[in-house]
C-alpha positions in Angstrom: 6.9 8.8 22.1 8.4 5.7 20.6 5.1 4.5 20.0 4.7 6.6 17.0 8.0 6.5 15.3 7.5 3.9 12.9 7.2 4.7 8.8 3.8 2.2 7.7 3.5 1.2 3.8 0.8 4.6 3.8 4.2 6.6 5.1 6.3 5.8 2.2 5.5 8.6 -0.6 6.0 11.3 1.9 9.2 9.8 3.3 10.5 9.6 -0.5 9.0 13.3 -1.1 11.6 16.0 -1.1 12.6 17.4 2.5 11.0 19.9 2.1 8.0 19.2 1.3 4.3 19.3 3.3 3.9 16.0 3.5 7.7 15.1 4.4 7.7 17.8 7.0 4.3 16.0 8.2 5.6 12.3 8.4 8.4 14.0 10.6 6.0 15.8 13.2 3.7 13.0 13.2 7.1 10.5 13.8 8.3 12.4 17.3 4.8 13.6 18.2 4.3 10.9 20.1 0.1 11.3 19.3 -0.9 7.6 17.5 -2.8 9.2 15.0 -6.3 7.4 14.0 -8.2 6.5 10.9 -11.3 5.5 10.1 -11.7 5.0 6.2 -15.0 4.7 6.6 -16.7 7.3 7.8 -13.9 10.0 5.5 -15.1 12.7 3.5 -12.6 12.1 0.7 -14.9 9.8 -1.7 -12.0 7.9 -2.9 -10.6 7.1 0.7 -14.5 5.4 2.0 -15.3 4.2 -1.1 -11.6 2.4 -1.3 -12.4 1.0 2.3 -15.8 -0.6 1.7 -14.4 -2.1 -1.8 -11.6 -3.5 0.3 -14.6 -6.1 1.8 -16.0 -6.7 -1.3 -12.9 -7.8 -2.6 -12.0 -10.0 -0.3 -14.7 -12.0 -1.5 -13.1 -12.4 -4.6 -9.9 -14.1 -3.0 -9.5 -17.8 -1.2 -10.3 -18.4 2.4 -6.2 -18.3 3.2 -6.4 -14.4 2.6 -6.5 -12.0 5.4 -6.9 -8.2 6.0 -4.4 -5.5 7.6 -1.7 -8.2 7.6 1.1 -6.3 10.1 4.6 -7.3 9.4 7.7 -5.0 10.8 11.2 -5.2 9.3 13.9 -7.2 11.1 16.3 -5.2 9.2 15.2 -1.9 10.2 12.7 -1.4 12.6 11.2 1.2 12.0 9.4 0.3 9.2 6.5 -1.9 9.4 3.6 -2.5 6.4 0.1 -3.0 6.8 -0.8 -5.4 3.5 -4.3 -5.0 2.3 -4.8 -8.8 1.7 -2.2 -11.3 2.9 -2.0 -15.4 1.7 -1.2 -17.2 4.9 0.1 -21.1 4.0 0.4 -23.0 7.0 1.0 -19.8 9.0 3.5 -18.5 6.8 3.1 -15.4 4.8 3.4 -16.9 0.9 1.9 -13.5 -1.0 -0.5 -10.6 -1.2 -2.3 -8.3 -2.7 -2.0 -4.5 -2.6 -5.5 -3.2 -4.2 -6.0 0.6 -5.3 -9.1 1.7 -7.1 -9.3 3.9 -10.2 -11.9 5.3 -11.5 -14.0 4.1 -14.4 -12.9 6.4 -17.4 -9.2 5.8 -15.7 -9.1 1.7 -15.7 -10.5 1.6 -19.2 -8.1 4.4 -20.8 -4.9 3.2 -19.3 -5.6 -0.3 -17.6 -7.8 -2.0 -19.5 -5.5 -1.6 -23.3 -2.6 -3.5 -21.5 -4.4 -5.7 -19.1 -2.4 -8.9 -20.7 0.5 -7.5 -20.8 2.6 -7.3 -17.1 5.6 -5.2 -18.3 3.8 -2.6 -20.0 1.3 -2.4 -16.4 4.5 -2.0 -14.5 6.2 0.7 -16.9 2.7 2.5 -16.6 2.8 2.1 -12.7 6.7 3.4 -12.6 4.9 6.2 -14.8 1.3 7.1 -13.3 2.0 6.1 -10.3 5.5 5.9 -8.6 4.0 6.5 -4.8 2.2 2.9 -5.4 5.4 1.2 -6.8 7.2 2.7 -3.6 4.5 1.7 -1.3 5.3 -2.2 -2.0 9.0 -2.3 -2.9 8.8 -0.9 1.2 6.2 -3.8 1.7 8.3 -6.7 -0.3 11.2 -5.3 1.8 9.6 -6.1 5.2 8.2 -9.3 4.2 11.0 -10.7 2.3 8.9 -11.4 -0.6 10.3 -11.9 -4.2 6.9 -11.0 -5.7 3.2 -9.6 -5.0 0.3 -8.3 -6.5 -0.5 -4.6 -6.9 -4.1 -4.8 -8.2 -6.0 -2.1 -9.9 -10.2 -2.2 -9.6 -12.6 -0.3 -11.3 -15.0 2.0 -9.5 -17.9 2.8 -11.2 -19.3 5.3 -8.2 -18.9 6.4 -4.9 -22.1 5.8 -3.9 -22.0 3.9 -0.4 -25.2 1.8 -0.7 -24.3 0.6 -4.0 -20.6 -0.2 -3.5 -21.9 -2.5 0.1 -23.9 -4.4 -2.3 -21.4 -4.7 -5.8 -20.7 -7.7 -6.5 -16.7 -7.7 -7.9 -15.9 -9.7 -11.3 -13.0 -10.7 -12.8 -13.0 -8.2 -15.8 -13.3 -5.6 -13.4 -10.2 -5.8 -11.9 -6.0 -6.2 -12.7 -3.7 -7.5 -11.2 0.0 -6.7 -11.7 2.9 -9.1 -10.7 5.2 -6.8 -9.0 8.9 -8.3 -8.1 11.7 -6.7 -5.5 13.4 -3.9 -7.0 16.9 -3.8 -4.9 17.7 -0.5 -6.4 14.2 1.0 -5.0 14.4 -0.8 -1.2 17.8 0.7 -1.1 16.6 4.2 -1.7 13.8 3.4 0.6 16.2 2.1 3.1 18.9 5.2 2.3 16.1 7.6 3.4 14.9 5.8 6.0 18.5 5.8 8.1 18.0 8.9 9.6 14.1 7.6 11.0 15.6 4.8 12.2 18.2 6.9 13.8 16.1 9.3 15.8 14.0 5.7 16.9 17.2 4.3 18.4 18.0 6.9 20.1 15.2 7.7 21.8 14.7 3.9 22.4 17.6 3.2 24.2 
């Protein structure tokens, strides 16, 4: 069972949803189920989820050769959260950074990105704003690392079209990124909701 109590970085709007909720109620079955759930991005209806996946590669050839995929770092503070970072900058087998990319869509990046792309305070208010489950998602990922800092970076998609997104070729004007740093107030909600997770793991651990 203990296999599948863990809370991952994809975990961390619905643990911060209201108790209540559908997709709270789901983090808890799927946390004592004991069932390792499986994903394959690739092959997902959901447009945005496969064409978010095969963008992931065609980023990657963007970045240096230090970067790596599905980085895996666990907590030593609390074990029962562990992050999976998209892109992570290894420096002489130390983790230094990352980068945490989401896509939005065309009409999206140039309405609400693209006005503020110089300016890194206004793209964090409008990321607090538009979309709190992202800033969540790596506040719980600086937390495990121990990072002061990453990058949450927004790119463009122009369609979800498979064929053409294996083939796109990724420029710099298509893409943000935003410097992101630890928010202790945030990781201690994060942490505060959390407890009773890490709880339920210990127990059923020892």
């Amino acid at each position: 069972m203990t296999e599948t109590m863990y809370i991952g970085s994809g975990d961390v709007h619905a643990l911060m949803s209201g108790k209540n909720t559908k997709s709270h109620i789901a983090l808890m079955q799927r946390f004592v189920s004991g069932i390792k759930p499986y994903y394959n991005a690739f092959a997902s209806p959901i447009d945005a989820l496969r064409t978010g996946a095969i963008l992931e590669n065609r980023y990657l050839l963007t970045l240096p050769d230090n970067y790596f995929t599905q980085y895996v770092v666990r907590s030593d503070e609390m074990n029962v959260f562990k992050c999976s970072l998209d892109f992570a900058c290894i420096d002489k087998g130390k983790l230094t950074d990352f980068d945490e990319l989401k896509t939005l869509y065309l009409s999206d990046y140039l309405d609400f990105i693209e006005p503020i792309k110089h300016d890194n305070k206004a793209l964090i208010e409008y990321v607090k704003k538009k979309h709190k489950a992202y800033y969540y998602q790596v506040q719980e990922q600086l937390f495990c690392t121990h990072l002061k800092s990453c990058n949450l970076v927004f790119l463009s998609v122009t369609t979800y079209d498979d064929e053409a997104n294996w083939h796109r070729n990724i420029l710099p004007n298509e893409y943000c990124k935003i410097r992101i740093t630890r928010d202790e107030q945030a990781i201690a909600e994060i942490k505060r909701r959390g407890q009773i997770f890490q709880q339920i793991k210990d127990f059923y651990s020892n």
